[in-house]
C-alpha positions in Angstrom: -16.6 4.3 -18.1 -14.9 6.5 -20.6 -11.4 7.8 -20.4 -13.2 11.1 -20.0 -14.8 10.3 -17.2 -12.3 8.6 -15.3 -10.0 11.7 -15.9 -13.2 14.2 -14.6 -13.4 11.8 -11.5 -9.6 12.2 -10.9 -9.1 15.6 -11.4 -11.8 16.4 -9.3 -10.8 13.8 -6.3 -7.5 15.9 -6.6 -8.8 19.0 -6.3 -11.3 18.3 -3.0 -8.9 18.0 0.1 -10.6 15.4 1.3 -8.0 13.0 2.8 -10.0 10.5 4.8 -10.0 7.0 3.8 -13.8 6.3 2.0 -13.5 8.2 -0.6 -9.4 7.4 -1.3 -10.8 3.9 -1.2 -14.0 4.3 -3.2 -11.7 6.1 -5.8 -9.4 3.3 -6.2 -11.7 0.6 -6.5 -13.3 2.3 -9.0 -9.8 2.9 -10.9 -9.1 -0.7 -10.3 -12.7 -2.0 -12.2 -11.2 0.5 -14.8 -7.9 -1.0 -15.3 -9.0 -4.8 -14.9 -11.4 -4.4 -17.6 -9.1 -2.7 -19.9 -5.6 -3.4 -19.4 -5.3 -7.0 -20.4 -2.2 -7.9 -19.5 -2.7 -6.5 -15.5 -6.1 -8.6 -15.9 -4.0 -11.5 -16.9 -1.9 -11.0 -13.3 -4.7 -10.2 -11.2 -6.1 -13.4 -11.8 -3.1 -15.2 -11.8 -3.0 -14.2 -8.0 -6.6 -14.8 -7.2 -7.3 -11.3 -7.6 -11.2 -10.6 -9.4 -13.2 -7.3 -8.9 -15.2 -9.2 -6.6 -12.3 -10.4 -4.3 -10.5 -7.0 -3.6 -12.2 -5.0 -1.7 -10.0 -2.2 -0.2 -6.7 -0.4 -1.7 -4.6 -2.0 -0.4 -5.8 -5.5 -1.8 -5.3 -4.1 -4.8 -2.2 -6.3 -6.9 0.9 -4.4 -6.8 3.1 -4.6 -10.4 6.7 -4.7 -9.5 7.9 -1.5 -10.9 10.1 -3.4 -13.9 6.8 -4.7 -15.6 7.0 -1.1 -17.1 9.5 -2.5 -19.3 8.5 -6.1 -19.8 4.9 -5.0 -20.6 2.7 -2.2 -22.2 0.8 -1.2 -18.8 -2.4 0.7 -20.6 -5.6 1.2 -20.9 -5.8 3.5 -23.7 -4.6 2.7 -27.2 -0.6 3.8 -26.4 -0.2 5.0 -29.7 -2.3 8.0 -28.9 -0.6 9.0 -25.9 -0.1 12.7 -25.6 3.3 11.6 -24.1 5.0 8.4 -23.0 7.7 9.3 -20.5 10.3 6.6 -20.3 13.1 5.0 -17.9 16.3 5.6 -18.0 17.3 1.9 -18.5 20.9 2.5 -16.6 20.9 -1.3 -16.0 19.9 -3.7 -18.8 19.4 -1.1 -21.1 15.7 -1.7 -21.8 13.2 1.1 -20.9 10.1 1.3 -19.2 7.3 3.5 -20.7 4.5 5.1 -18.7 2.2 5.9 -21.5 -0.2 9.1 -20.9 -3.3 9.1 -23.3 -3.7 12.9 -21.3 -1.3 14.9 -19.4 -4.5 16.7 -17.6 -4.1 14.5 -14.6 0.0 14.3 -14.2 -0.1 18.0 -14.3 -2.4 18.7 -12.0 -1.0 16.4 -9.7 2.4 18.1 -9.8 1.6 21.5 -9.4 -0.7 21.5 -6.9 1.7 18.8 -5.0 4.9 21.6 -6.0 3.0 24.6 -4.8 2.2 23.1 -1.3 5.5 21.3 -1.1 7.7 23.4 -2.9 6.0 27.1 -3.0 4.4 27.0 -0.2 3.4 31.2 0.7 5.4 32.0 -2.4 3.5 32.6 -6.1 7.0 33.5 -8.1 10.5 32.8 -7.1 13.7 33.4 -9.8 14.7 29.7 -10.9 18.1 27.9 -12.0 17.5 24.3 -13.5 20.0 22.2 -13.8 18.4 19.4 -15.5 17.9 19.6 -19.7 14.9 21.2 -21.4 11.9 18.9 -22.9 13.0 19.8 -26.1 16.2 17.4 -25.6 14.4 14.9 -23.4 11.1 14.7 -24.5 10.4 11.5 -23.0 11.7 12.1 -19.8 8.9 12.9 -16.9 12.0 14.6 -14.8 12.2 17.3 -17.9 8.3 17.6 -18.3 8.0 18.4 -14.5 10.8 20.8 -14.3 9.2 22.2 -17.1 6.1 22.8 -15.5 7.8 24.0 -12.3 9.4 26.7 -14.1 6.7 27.2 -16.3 3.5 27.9 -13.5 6.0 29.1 -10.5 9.1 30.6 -12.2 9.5 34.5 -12.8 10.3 35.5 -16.3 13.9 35.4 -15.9 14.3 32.1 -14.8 16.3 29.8 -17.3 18.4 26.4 -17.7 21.6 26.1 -16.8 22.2 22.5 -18.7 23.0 22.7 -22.4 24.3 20.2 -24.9 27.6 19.7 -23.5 26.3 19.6 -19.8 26.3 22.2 -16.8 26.8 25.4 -18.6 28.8 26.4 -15.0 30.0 29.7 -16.4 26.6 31.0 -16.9 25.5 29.6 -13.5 28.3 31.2 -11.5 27.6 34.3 -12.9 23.4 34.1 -11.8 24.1 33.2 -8.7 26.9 36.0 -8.4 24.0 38.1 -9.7 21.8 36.8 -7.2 23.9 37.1 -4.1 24.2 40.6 -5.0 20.5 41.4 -5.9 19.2 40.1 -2.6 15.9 38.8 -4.3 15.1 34.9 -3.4 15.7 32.4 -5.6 15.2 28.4 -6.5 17.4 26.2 -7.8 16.4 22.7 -9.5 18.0 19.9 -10.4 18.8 16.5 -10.9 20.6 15.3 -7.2 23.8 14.4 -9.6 24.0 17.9 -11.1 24.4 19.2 -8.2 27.7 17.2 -7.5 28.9 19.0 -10.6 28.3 22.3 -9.2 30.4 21.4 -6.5 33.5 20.4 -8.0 33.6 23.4 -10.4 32.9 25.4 -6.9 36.0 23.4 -4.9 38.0 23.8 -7.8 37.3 27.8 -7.9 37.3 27.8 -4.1 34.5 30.3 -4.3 30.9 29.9 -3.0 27.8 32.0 -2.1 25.5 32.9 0.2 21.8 33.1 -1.6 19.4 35.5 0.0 16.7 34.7 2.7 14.2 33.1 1.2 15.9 31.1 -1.6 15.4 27.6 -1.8 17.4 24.6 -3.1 15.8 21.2 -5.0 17.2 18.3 -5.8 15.5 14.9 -6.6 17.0 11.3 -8.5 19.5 10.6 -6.4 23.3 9.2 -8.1 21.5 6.9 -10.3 24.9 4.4 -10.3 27.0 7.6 -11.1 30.6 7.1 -10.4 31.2 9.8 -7.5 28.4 9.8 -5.1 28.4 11.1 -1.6 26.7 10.2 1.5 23.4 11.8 2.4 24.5 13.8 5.2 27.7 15.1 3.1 25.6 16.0 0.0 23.3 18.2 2.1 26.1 19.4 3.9 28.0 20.6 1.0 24.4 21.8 -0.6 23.6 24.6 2.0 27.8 25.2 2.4 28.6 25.9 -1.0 25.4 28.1 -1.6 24.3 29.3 2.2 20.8 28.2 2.1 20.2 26.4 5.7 19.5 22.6 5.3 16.0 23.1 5.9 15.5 24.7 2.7 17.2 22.0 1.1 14.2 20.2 -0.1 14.3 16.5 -1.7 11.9 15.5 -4.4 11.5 11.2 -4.7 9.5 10.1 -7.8 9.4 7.7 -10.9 8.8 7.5 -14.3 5.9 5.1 -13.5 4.1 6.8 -10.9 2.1 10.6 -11.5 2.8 11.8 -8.1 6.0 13.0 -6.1 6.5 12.8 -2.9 8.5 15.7 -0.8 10.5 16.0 2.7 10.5 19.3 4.6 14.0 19.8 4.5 17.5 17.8 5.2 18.3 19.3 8.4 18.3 15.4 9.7 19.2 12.7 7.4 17.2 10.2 6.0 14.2 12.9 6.2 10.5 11.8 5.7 8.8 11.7 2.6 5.2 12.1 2.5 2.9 12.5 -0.5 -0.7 14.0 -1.3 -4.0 13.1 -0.5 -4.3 11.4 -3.9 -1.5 8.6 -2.5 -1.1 6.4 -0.4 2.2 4.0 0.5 2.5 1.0 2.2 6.1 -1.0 3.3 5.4 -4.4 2.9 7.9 -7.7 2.9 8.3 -8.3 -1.3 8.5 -12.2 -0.8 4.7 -12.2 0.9 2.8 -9.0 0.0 1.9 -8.6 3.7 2.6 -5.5 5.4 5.6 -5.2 7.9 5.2 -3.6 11.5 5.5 0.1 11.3 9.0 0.6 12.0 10.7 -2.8 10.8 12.0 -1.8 7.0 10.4 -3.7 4.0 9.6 -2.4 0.3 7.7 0.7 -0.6 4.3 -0.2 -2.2 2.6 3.1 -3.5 -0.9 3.4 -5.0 -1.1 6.6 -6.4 -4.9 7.4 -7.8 -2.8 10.3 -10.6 -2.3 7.0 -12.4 -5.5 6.2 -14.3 -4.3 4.8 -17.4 -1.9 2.0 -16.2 -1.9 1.1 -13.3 -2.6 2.7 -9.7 -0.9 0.2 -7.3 3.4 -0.3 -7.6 5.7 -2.6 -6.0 9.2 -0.3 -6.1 12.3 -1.9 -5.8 13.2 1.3 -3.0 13.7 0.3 0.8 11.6 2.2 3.6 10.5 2.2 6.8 6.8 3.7 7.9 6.6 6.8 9.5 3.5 8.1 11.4 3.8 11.2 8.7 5.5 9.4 6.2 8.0 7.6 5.1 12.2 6.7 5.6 13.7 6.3 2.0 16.7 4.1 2.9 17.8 3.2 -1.0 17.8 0.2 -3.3 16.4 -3.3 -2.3 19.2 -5.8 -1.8 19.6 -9.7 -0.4 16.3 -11.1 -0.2 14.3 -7.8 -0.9 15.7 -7.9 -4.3 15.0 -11.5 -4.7 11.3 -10.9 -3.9 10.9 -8.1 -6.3 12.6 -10.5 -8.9 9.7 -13.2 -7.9 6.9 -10.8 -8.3 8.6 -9.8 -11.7 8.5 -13.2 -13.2 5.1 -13.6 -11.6 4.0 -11.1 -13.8 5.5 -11.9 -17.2 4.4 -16.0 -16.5 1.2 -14.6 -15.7 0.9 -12.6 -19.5 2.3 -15.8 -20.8 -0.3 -17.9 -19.9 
């Protein structure tokens, strides 16, 4: 197999609709032979669990890496120092950041805008945009900037433009678009990071002004408060979201992603709070109980396991440290692992670094 033609095969699983389970299966197992041959140190945990190309023989046997691995170990197949990009973690908590390493972006971007036009677009080709996030040019390692980029990029008119700058929110500028906006009645998008957002709003209490965007405009927000030191609860966010700038809650769409995955996952709206996420035919997601691996019962909570096929090049199968509950359409993101979650996501952590080890 050559990186070639695992990319061809990827790109054009993606682009057949096909979202029965053979061929998402096939795929995988074929993605898996890829990565156990050629990413040593995923070889080196596979086994470690009993786990051989000849032992797994679905998806969803596939070895999960706990999602912190991306920092304790360089998850590639490819040489990483020819990566078109490596997009990297924030490391909020100890500092230390995980790296997705890319040798191609061909398959991440494909992935996102087909997902964002079907998600996000929907009937729409254009719509006027607003991001409130920085440009790649600032954070060219971060896979937030490169998709916001390609959001504005493939769906944005020509006037969209950034409304973060070097010293943060520019909320000036932004005040006067969406003035602009109100007044031209044309639809319009605005992007961001979930914390931005929060920003707007205290420059919009402390004006005591807000708008009322025209039909058809859209709000996006995605990453959550990240540890900030104001946050808000779900149902207060969205509330002040569609209050502040009159866009019904149901056009307040939520983006969830990572770093180390190549796919997003979307809910149709906030209208009702924890809404369900649901991905592409190019994902799939499992909740399982961190401490065994196995599945829980559809409705009891557990962690979020995705296996997203987007990610040839390290690995397709991730043990997240997010809480969830299945949905028949989805899933319920209910925030961070804690108690005994957290300590089984630990577990499977040092599982994997022993495993490199020996």
């Amino acid at each position: 197999m050559t990186q070639q033609e695992i990319v061809n095969r990827v790109l054009e699983f993606i682009e057949n609709k096909d979202s029965s389970e053979e061929p998402f299966n096939d795929l995988a197992l074929y993605l898996f032979s890829y990565q156990y041959g050629h990413n040593i140190p995923y070889q080196a945990f596979c086994k470690k669990k009993g786990k051989t190309l000849r032992t797994v023989k679905t998806w969803k046997d596939i070895p999960a890496v706990p999602i912190n691995g991306f920092k304790e170990l360089t998850l590639s197949c490819e040489d990483p120092s020819k990566s078109e990009a490596v997009f990297m973690t924030s490391g909020t908590t100890s500092g230390v950041k995980g790296k997705h390493y890319h040798p191609t972006l061909a398959v991440y971007d494909r992935s996102m805008v087909l997902n964002f036009m079907d998600r996000f677009m929907k009937d729409q080709e254009k719509i006027r945009m607003g991001i409130l996030f920085p440009t790649e040019e600032v954070m060219p390692n971060s896979s937030l900037a490169h998709y916001l980029a390609l959001a504005k990029g493939h769906f944005g008119t020509e006037d969209s433009c950034y409304f973060v700058g070097e010293n943060g929110l520019e909320v000036n500028e932004l005040l006067h678009e969406l003035k602009h906006v109100e007044e031209s009645g044309e639809p319009y998008a605005l992007l961001g990071a979930t914390f931005s957002f929060v920003h707007l709003f205290e420059a919009l209490e402390q004006k005591n002004i807000s708008f009322k965007l025209p039909k058809g405009s859209k709000l996006f927000d995605t990453g959550g408060f990240k540890n900030q030191s104001k946050e808000l609860k779900l149902n207060e966010f969205y509330e002040r979201l569609s209050g502040y700038l009159g866009v019904d809650r149901s056009q307040c769409i939520n983006m969830y992603g990572m770093t180390e995955l190549s796919t997003q996952f979307y809910d149709s709206g906030n209208t009702v709070v924890p809404s369900t996420k649901s991905g592409p035919h190019w994902v799939r997601t499992r909740v399982v109980n961190p401490l065994t691996g196995n599945e829980v019962k559809q409705g009891e909570r557990g962690v979020l396991v995705h296996c997203d096929l987007a990610n040839f090049n390290s690995v397709t199968t991730i043990l997240t440290e997010d809480m969830g509950v299945a949905q028949d359409e989805g899933f319920l993101l209910l925030g961070r692992v804690q108690g005994t979650e957290a300590k089984g996501c630990s577990v499977a952590v040092d599982e994997l670094i022993h495993a490199t080890k020996g």
